[in-house]
C-alpha positions in Angstrom: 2.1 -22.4 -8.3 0.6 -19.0 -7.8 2.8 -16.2 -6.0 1.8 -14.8 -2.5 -0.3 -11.8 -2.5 -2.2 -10.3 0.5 -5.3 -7.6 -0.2 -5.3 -5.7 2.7 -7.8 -2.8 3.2 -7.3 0.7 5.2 -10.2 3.4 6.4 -10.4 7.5 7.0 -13.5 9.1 7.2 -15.4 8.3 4.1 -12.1 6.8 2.1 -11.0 3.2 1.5 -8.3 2.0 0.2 -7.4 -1.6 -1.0 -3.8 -2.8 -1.3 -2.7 -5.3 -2.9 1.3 -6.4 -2.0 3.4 -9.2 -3.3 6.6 -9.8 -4.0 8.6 -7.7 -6.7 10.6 -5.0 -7.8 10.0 -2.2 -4.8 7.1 -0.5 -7.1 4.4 1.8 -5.6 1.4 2.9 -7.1 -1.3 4.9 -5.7 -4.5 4.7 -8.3 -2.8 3.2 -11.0 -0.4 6.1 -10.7 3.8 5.8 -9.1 3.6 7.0 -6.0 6.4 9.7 -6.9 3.6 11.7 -9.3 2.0 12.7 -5.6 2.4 16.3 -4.1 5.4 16.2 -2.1 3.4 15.8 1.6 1.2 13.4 0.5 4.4 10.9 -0.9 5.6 11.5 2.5 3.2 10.0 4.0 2.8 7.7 1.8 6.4 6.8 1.8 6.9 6.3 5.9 5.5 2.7 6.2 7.7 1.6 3.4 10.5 3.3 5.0 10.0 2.0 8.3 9.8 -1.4 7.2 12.8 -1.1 4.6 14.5 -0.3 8.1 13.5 -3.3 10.0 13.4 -5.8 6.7 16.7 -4.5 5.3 16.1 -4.8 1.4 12.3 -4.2 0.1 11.4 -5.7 -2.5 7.4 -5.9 -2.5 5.2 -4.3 -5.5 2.5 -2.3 -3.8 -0.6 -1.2 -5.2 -3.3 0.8 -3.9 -6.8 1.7 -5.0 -9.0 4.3 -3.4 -12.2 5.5 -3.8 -14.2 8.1 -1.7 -13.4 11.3 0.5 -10.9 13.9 0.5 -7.6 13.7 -0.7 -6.0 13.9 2.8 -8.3 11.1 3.6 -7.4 8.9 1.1 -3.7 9.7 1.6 -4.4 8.4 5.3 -6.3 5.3 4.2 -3.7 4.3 1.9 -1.0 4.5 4.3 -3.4 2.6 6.1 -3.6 0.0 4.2 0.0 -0.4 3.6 1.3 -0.6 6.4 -1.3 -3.4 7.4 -0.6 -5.1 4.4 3.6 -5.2 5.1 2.8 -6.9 8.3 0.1 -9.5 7.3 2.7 -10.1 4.3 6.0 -10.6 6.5 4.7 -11.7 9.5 7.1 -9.5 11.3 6.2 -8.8 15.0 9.4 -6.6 14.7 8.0 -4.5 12.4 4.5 -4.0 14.2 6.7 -2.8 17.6 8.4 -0.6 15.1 5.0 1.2 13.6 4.2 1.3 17.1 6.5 3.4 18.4 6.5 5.7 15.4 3.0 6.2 15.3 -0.3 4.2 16.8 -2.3 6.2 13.6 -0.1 4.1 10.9 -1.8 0.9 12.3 -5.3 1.6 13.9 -7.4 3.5 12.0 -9.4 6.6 13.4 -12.6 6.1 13.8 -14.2 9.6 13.9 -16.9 10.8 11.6 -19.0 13.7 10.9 -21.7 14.0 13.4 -25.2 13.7 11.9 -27.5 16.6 11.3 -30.3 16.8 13.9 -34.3 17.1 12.7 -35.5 20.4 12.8 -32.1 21.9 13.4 -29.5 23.1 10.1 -26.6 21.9 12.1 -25.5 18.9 13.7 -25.0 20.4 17.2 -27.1 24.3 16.6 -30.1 24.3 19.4 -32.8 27.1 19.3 -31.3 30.1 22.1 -33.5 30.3 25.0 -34.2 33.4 27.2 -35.8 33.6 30.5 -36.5 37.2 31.1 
């Protein structure tokens, strides 16, 4: 019988990030990488879904890994948390858990959905409009 694994996905701006979570050793890796290789902010952030939910859960013990692809890396750090934190709850089923991302932070669990505004024709910026003088 094949184990339990969940593929969850996560958005910011122009990053996504796929997760892939099952059962295991409490192993993170972010792009093939441990999670602990990261500069120190961005394994943080990383870091606060899976300590959230090793407070809810009690022991963790789920192998995470995340692929992203696309944007910044702030953006990507976002997505993955994303995606992670998604992926815990699909995984445990925990409405516990969700109340708990919740009251942390709404951003852990719904993604934000603003994006660059688009350039306008005839114009070099996306909100520049030609002065006008009535004299």
């Amino acid at each position: 019988m094949k184990e339990k694994q969940i593929m969850v996905s996560g958005k910011r701006k122009t990053a996504i990030a796929k997760a892939l979570i099952k059962a295991g050793s409490g192993v993170v890796r972010v792009n093939k990488k441990p999670h602990h290789h990261l500069p120190y902010f961005e394994k943080l952030m990383i870091q606060e879904p899976i300590e959230i939910a090793k407070e809810v859960l009690g022991n963790f013990n789920f192998d995470i890994k995340v692929e992203v692809k696309g944007g910044g890396q702030k953006s990507q750090i976002e997505a993955a948390r994303l995606a992670i934190a998604r992926g815990l709850i699909k995984f445990t089923k925990s409405g516990e858990l969700k109340k708990k991302f919740h009251a942390y932070d709404k951003n852990i669990l719904v993604a934000d959905t603003r994006r660059k505004e688009t350039y306008k024709p005839g114009d070099s910026k996306a909100r520049r409009k030609r002065q006008k003088s009535y004299r």
